[in-house]
C-alpha positions in Angstrom: 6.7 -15.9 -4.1 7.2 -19.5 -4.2 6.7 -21.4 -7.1 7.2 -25.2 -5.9 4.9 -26.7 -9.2 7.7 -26.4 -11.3 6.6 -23.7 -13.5 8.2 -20.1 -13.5 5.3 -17.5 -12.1 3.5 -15.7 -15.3 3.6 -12.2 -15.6 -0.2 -11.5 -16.7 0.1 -8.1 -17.9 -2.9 -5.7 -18.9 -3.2 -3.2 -22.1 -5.9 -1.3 -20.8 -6.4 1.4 -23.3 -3.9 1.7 -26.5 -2.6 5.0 -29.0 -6.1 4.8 -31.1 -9.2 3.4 -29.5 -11.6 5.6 -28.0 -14.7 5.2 -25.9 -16.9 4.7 -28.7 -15.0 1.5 -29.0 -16.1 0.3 -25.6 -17.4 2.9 -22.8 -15.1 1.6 -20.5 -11.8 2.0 -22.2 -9.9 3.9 -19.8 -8.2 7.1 -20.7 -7.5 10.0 -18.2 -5.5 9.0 -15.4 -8.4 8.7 -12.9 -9.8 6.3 -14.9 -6.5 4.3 -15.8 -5.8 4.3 -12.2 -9.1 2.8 -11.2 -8.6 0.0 -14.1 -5.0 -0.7 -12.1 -6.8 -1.0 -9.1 -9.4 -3.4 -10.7 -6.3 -5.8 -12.6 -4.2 -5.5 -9.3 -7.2 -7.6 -8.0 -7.5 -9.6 -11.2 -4.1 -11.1 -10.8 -2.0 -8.9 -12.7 1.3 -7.3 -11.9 2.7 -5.1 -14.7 0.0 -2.1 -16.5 1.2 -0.7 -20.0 0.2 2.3 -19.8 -0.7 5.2 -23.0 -1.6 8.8 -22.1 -3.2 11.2 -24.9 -3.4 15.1 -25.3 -6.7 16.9 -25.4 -7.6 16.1 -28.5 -7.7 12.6 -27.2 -4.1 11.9 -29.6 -1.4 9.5 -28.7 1.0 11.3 -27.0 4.9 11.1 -25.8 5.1 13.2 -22.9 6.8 13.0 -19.8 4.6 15.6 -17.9 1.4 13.5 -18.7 3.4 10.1 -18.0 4.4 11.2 -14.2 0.9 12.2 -13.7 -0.5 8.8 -14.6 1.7 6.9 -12.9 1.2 9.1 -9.8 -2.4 8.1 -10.3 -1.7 4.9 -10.5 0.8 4.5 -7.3 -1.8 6.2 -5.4 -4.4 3.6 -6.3 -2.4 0.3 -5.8 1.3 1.4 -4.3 3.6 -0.9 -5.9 1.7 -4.0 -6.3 2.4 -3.1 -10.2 5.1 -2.1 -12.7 4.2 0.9 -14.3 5.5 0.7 -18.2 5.2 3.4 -20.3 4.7 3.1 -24.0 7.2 4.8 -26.6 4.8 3.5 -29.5 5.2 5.9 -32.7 1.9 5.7 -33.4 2.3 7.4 -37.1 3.0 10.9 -34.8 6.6 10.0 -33.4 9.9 9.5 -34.5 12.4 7.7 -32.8 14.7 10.5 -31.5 11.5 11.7 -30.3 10.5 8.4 -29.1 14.3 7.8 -26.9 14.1 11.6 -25.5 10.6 11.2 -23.6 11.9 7.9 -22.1 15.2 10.3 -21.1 13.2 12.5 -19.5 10.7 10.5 -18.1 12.9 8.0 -16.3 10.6 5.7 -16.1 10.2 2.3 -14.1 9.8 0.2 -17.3 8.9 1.4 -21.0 8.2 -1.1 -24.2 10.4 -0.4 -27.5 9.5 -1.7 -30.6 12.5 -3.0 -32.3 11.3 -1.5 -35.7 10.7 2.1 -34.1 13.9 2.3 -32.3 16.7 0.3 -34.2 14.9 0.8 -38.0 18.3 0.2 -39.5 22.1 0.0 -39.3 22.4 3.6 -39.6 20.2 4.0 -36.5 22.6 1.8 -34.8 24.9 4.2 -32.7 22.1 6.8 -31.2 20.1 3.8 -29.9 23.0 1.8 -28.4 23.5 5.3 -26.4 19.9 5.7 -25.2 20.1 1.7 -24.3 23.3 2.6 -22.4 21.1 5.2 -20.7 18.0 3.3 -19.9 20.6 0.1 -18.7 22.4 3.0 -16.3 19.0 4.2 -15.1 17.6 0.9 -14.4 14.7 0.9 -16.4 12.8 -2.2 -17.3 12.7 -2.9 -20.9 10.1 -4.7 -23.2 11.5 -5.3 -26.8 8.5 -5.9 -29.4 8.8 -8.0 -32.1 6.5 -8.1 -34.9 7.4 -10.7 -36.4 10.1 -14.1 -36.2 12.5 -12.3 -38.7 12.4 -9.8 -35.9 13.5 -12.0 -33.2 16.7 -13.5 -35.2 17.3 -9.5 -35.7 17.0 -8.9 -32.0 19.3 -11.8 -30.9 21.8 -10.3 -33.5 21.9 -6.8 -32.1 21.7 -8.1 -28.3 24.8 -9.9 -29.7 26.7 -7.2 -30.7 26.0 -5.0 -28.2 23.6 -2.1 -29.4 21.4 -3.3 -27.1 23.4 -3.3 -23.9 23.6 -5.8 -21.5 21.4 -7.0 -19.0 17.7 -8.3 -18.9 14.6 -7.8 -21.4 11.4 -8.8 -21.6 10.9 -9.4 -25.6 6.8 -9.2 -26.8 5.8 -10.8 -29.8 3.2 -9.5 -31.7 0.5 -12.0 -32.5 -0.9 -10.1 -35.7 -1.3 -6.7 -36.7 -3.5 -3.8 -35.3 -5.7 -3.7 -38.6 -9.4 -4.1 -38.3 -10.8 -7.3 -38.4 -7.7 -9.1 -37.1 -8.2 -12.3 -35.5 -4.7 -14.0 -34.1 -4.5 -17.6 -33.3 -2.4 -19.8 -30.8 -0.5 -21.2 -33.9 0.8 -18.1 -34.8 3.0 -18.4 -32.0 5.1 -21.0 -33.7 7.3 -18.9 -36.0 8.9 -17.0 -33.1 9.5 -19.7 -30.6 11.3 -21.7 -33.5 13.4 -18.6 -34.4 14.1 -17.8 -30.6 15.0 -21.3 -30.1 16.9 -21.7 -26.4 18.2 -17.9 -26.8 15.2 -16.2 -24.6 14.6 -17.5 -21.9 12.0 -14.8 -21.0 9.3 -13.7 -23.9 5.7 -12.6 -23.7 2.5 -12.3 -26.2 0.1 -10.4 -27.4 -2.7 -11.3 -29.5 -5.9 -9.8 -30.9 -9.6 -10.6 -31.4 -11.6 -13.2 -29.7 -8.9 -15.9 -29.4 -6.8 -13.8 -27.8 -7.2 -15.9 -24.0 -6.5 -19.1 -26.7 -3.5 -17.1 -27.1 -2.4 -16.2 -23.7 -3.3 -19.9 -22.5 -1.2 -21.2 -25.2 1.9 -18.9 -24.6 1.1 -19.9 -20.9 1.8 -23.6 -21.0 4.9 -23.0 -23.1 6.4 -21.1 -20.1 6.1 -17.5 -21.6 4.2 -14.6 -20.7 1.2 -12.5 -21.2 -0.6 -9.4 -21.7 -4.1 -8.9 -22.6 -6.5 -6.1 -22.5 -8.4 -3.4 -24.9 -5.4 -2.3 -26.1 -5.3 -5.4 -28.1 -8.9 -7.3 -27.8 -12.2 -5.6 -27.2 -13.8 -9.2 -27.4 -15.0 -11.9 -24.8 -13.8 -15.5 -26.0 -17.5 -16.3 -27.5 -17.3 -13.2 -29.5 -18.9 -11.2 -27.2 -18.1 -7.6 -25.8 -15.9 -7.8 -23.5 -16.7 -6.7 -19.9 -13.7 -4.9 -18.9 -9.8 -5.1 -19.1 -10.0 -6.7 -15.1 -12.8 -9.3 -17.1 -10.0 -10.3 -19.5 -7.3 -10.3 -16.9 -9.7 -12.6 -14.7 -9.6 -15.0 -17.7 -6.0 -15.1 -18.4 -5.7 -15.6 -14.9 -7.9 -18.3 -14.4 -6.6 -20.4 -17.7 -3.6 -19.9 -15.9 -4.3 -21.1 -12.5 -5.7 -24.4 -14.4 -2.7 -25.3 -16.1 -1.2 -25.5 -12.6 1.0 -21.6 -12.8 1.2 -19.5 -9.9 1.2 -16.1 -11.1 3.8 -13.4 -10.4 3.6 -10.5 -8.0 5.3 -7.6 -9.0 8.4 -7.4 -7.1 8.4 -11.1 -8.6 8.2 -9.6 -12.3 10.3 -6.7 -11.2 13.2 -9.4 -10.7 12.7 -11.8 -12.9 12.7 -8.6 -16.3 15.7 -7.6 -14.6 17.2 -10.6 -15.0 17.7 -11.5 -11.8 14.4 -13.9 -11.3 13.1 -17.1 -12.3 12.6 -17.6 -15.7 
């Protein structure tokens, strides 16, 4: 992909159902892998190129499992090939722990999985077992999304990248505009915190925000030269407060804030190289 405006291609990537929501949330919140296949198809279109992907058991629960994450992303490749990284969650969700959370990634092998920081590294003495399963994920190639929660976060990241326990090679750090609580409504400005704590030391971040400002979000992350991800994991809402149509309605928007600022968007082999470290940034 060419990118001759100057800007680095966004990654727009979609959220499309979450650990907790349900269709009596929104009817369309995708959850067998049918479904979340059909919603790939419907973002491919939209402009995306990376789908963060959560599977649940019968019971409709958040689950870690490697069975259930080969069959979704089987659905998915089916649908739309490799026109998008597949990225698995490792999200605790209140049910996981993180040797729990390191051995499904293990044994799923998958193309790209997200890590919260918190979950995986909670302290020193958690140290040595993740900088083995980083080691791992590095040898296996698999594309990794650090999530930050919050700025003190990021300066705790940089410190671990530093040192090691995080490997070497590319990342793709998400911060966390807000918390899931109910009623939470993030704004552009609470960007600010973790762009003046990353500082010139990530070149490559992405956002995700929640409520009906989450496009204000993405468009603001967007003309500072990060990323995005939007979608129902995160914002049920249109921009006017509205329900929102679907997750390919909210990718449509990111995509088209996008496309006025003057940003070509990413492909995925595009994303593919650049969370690798081996693309534009």
């Amino acid at each position: 992909m060419t990118h001759d405006s100057g800007w680095p291609p966004l990654i727009l990537a979609n959220a499309p159902n979450g650990a907790t929501r349900t269709k009596a949330d929104h009817p369309a919140l995708p959850i067998t892998p049918a479904e979340i296949a059909r919603t790939a198809a419907e973002i491919a279109e939209a402009g995306a190129a990376l789908i963060h992907v959560h599977v649940r058991d019968r019971a409709g629960r958040h689950l870690l499992d490697a069975e259930a994450y080969r069959a979704v992303t089987a659905a998915i490749r089916a649908e739309v090939g490799d026109r998008l990284v597949v990225q698995v969650t490792s999200e605790a969700a209140g049910r996981y722990q993180s040797p729990e959370q390191m051995a499904v990634v293990r044994a799923t092998r998958p193309e790209a999985v997200s890590l919260a920081l918190r979950e995986i590294v909670p302290d020193a003495a958690a140290e040595s077992a993740a900088a083995e399963f980083f080691a791992f994920a590095r040898r296996e190639r698999v594309l990794l999304q650090i999530i930050l929660y919050e700025a003190a976060e990021v300066t705790r990241y940089s410190a671990l990248k530093a040192r090691g326990v995080l490997g070497e090679g590319g990342d793709f750090p998400l911060f966390v505009l807000g918390r899931y609580t109910p009623g939470q409504v993030s704004v552009p400005a609470d960007l600010l915190p973790f762009l003046a704590a990353a500082g010139e030391r990530l070149p490559l971040w992405s956002i995700c925000a929640f409520g009906p400002r989450e496009n204000a979000c993405a468009l603001a992350a967007a003309a500072l030269g990060g990323h995005v991800r939007v979608g129902f994991e995160n914002s049920l809402l249109a921009p006017d407060g509205s329900r929102a149509e679907s997750n390919a309605a909210q990718m449509r928007r990111a995509a088209d804030g996008a496309r006025l600022l003057g940003r070509p968007l990413a492909d995925a082999d595009t994303a593919r190289a650049m969370m690798a470290g081996s693309g534009p940034v």
